[in-house]
C-alpha positions as CSV (number, residue, x, y, z in Angstrom):
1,X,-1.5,-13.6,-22.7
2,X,-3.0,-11.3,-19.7
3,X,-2.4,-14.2,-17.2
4,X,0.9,-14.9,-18.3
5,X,2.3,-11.6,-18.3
6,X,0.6,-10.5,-14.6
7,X,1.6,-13.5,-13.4
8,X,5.7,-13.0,-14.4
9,X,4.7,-9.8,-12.7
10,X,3.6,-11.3,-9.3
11,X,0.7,-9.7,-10.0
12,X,-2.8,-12.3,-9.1
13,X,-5.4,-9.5,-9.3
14,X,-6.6,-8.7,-12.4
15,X,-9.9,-8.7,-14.5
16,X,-11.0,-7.1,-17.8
17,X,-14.1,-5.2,-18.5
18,X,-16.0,-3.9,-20.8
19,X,-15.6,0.2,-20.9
20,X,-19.3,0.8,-21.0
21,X,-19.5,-1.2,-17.8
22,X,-17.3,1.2,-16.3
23,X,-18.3,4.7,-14.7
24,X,-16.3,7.4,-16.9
25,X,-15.6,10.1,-14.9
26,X,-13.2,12.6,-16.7
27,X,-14.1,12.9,-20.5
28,X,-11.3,15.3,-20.8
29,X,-9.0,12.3,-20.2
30,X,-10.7,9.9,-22.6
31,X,-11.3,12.5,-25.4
32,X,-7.2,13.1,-25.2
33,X,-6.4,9.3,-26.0
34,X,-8.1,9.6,-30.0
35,X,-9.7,6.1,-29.9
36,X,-13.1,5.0,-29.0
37,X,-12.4,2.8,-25.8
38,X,-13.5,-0.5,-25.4
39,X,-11.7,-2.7,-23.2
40,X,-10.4,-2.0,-19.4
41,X,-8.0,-3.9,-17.7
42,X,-8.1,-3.1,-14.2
43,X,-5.4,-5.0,-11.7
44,X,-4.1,-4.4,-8.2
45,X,-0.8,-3.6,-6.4
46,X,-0.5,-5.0,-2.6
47,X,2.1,-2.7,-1.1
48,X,2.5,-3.7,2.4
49,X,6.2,-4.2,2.9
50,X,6.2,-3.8,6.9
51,X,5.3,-1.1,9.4
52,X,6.5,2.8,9.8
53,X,6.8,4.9,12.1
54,X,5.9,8.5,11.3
55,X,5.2,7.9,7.3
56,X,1.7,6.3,5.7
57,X,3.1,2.8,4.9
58,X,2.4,3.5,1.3
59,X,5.3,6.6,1.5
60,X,7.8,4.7,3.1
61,X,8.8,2.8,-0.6
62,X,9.1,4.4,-4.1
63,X,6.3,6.4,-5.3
64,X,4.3,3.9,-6.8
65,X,3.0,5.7,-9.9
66,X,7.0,4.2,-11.0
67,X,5.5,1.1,-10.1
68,X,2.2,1.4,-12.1
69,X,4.3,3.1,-15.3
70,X,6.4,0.1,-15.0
71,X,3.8,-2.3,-15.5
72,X,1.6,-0.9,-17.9
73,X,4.6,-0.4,-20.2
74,X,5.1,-3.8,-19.9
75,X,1.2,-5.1,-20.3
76,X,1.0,-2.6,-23.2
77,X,3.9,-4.4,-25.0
78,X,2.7,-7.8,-24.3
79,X,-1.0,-6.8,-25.9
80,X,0.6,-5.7,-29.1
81,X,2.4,-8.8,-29.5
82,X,-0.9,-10.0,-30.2
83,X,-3.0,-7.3,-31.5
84,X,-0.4,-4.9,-33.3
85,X,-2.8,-2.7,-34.4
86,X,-4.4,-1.6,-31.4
87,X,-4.5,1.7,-29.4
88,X,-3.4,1.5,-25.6
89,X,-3.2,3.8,-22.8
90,X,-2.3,3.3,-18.8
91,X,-3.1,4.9,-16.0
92,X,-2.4,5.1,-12.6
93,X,-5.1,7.6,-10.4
94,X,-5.4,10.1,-13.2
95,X,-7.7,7.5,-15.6
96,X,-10.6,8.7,-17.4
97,X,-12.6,6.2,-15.8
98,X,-13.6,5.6,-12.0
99,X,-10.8,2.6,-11.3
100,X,-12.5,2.0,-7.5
101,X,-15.6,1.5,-9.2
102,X,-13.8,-1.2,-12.0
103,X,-12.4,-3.1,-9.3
104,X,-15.4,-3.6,-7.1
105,X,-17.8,-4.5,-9.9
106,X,-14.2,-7.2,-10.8
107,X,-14.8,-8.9,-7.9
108,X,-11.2,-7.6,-6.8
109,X,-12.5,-6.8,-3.3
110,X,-14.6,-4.8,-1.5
111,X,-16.4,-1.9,-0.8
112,X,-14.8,-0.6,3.1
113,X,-16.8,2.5,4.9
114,X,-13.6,4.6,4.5
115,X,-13.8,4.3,0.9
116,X,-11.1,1.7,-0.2
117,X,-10.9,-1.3,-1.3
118,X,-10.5,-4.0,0.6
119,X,-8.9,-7.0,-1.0
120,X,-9.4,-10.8,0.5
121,X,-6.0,-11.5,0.8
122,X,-4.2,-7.7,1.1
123,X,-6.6,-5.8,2.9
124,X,-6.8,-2.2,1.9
125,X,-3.1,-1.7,1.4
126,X,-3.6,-1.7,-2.5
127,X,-3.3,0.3,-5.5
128,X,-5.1,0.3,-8.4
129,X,-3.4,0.2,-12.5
130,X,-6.0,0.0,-15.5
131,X,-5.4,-0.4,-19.2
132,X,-7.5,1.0,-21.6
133,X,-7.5,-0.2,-25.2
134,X,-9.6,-0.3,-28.3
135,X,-9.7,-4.3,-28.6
136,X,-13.1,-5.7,-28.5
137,X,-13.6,-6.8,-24.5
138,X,-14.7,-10.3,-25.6
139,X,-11.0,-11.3,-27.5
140,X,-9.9,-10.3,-24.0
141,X,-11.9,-12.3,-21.9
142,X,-14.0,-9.5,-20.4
143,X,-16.1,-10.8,-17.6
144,X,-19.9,-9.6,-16.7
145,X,-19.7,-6.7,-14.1
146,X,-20.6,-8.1,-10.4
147,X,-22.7,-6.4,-7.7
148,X,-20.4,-4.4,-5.2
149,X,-20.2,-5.9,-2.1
150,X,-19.5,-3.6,1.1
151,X,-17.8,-3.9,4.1
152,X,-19.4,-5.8,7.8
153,X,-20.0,-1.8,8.4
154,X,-18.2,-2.5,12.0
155,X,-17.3,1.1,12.3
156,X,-13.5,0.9,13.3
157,X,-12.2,3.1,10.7
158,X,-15.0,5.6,11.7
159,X,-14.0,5.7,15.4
160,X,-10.2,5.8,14.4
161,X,-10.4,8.5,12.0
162,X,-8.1,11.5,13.8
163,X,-10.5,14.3,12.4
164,X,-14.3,12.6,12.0
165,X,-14.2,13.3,8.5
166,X,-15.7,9.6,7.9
167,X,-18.2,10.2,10.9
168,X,-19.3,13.4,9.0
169,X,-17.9,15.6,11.5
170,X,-14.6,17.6,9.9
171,X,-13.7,18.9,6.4
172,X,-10.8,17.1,6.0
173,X,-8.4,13.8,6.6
174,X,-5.5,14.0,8.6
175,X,-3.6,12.8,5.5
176,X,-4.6,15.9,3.1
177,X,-3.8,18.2,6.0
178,X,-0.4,16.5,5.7
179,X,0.0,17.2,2.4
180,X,-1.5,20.7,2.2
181,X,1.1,23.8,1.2
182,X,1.4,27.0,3.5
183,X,0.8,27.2,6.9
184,X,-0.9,24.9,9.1
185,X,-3.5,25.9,12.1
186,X,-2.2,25.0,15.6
187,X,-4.4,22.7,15.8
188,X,-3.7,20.6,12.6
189,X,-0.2,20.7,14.3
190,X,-1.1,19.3,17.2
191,X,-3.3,16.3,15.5
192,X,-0.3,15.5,13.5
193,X,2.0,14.8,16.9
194,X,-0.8,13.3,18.0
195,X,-0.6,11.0,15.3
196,X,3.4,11.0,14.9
197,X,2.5,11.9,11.1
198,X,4.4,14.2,8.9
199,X,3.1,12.3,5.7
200,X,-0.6,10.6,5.3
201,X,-2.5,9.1,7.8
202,X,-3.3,5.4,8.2
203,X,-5.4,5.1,10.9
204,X,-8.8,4.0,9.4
205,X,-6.9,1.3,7.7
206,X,-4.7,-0.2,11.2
207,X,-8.3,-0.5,12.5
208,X,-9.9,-2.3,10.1
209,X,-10.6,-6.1,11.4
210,X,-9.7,-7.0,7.2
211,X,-6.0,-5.6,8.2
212,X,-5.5,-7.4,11.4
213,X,-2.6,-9.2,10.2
214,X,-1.2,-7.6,6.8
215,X,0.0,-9.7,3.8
216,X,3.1,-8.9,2.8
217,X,3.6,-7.7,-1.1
218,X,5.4,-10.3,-3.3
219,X,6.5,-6.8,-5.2
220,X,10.0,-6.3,-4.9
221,X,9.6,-2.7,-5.8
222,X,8.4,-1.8,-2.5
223,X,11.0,-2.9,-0.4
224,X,13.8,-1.3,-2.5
225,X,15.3,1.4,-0.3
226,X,12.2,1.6,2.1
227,X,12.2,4.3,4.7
228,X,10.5,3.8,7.7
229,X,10.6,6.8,9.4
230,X,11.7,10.3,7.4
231,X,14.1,12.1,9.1
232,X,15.7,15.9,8.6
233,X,19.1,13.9,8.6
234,X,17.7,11.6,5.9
235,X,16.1,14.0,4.0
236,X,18.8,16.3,3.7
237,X,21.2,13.5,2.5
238,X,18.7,12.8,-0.8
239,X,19.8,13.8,-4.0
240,X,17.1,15.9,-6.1
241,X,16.6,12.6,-8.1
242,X,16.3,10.5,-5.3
243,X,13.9,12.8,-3.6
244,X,11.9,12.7,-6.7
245,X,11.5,9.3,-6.6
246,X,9.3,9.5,-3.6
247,X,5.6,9.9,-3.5
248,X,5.5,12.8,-1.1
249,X,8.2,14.6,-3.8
250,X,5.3,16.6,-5.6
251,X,4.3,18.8,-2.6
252,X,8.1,19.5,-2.9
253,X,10.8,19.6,0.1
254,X,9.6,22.6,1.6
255,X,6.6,21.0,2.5
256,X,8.4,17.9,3.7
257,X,10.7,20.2,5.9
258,X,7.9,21.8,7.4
259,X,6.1,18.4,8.7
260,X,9.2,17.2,9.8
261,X,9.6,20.6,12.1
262,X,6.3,20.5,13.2
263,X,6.8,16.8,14.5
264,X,9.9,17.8,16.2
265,X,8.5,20.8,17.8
266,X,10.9,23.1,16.1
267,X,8.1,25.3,14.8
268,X,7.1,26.5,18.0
């Protein structure tokens, strides 16, 4: 059943789990679904769909929590074809359990020194869905958790990394200083047209020897109305619900304004 349906989704990585294998990390989130958890299905979303200019490659398509919601409406509706009485919740990021740590100990891919994933066929331009449910993990087909494996530890992403957050030498990544409300300092300014970045920052992941020559996603979501580079001319022209479509949408236009005048110079 779980095969069938990721596979009518495009979708080849995927693995169930046991929840006690898993690491739980918010028990505010798992208290709020009312059933004792059992089962994890944990999958991933390659969304390489072909380079950018001055936006993360992940920005430049939909905001991919659609993408997520989209399938685990759809994986939730297959399971109760089979097990009507069971209790199901997706996620997407906010999960009650550590979904880095469920794909590595999947065997979906592998431990990289920036802290992502790296997949063997996708590199690091993934995302991660999970499905939690009630079912017992066995009438799932859960498999035994594996030992994480790590990256060569070559050190690309570390030398790459604008700010030396990864080498242990700045408080934060060039993509969170992107994202951050208010004013910038001059100097976060100047890293970000040093970077030609006004949203994220992928620079540990061009580096990495695993993302020499990216996979393209078989997803068609990410290539519906892709934008490469984010202009003020393109931004203006976005309806409120197109805008919100977007994954930089919840630091709202202001802030998207203001990285797109700091790239241009026009804050000066």
């Amino acid at each position: 059943m779980l095969k069938s349906y990721f596979l009518s989704k495009q979708i080849e990585y995927f693995a169930v789990l046991s929840y006690k294998d898993c690491r739980e990390i918010n028990q505010r989130i798992a208290d709020r679904q009312g059933f004792e958890a059992k089962s994890v299905i944990v999958y991933l979303l390659p969304y390489y769909a072909g380079e950018t200019d001055n936006l993360s490659r992940y920005a430049s398509s939909y905001d991919y929590h659609l993408a997520i919601s989209e399938i685990n409406s759809g994986l939730e509706n297959a399971i109760y074809q089979q097990f009507p009485d069971a209790n199901i919740k997706g996620y997407g990021d906010h999960s009650p359990i550590d979904e880095r740590h469920a794909a590595l100990i999947s065997g979906l891919g592998i431990a990289g020194d920036n802290g992502l994933i790296i997949n063997e066929k996708y590199g690091s331009y993934i995302f991660i869905g999970d499905v939690v449910t009630d079912i017992e993990p066995q009438l799932l087909g859960a498999i035994k958790p594996m030992d994480i494996k790590r990256c060569e530890g070559c050190g690309a992403c570390m030398r790459a990394c604008p700010t030396g957050i990864l080498r242990g030498e700045g408080s934060d990544c060039l993509s969170a200083i992107t994202q951050r409300k208010g004013e910038l300092t001059d100097e976060e300014k100047a890293l970000m047209r040093k970077c030609n970045t006004l949203w994220g920052c992928d620079l540990c992941q061009t580096s990495c020897p695993h993302n020499k020559n990216p996979r393209f996603t078989p997803l068609e979501f990410f290539y519906r109305n892709r934008i490469p580079c984010l202009t003020a001319q393109i931004l203006d022209s976005m309806s409120d619900e197109e805008f919100n479509k977007r994954a930089f949408a919840w630091r709202k236009r202001r802030t998207v304004e203001r990285n797109i005048e700091i790239l241009s110079g026009k804050d000066q």
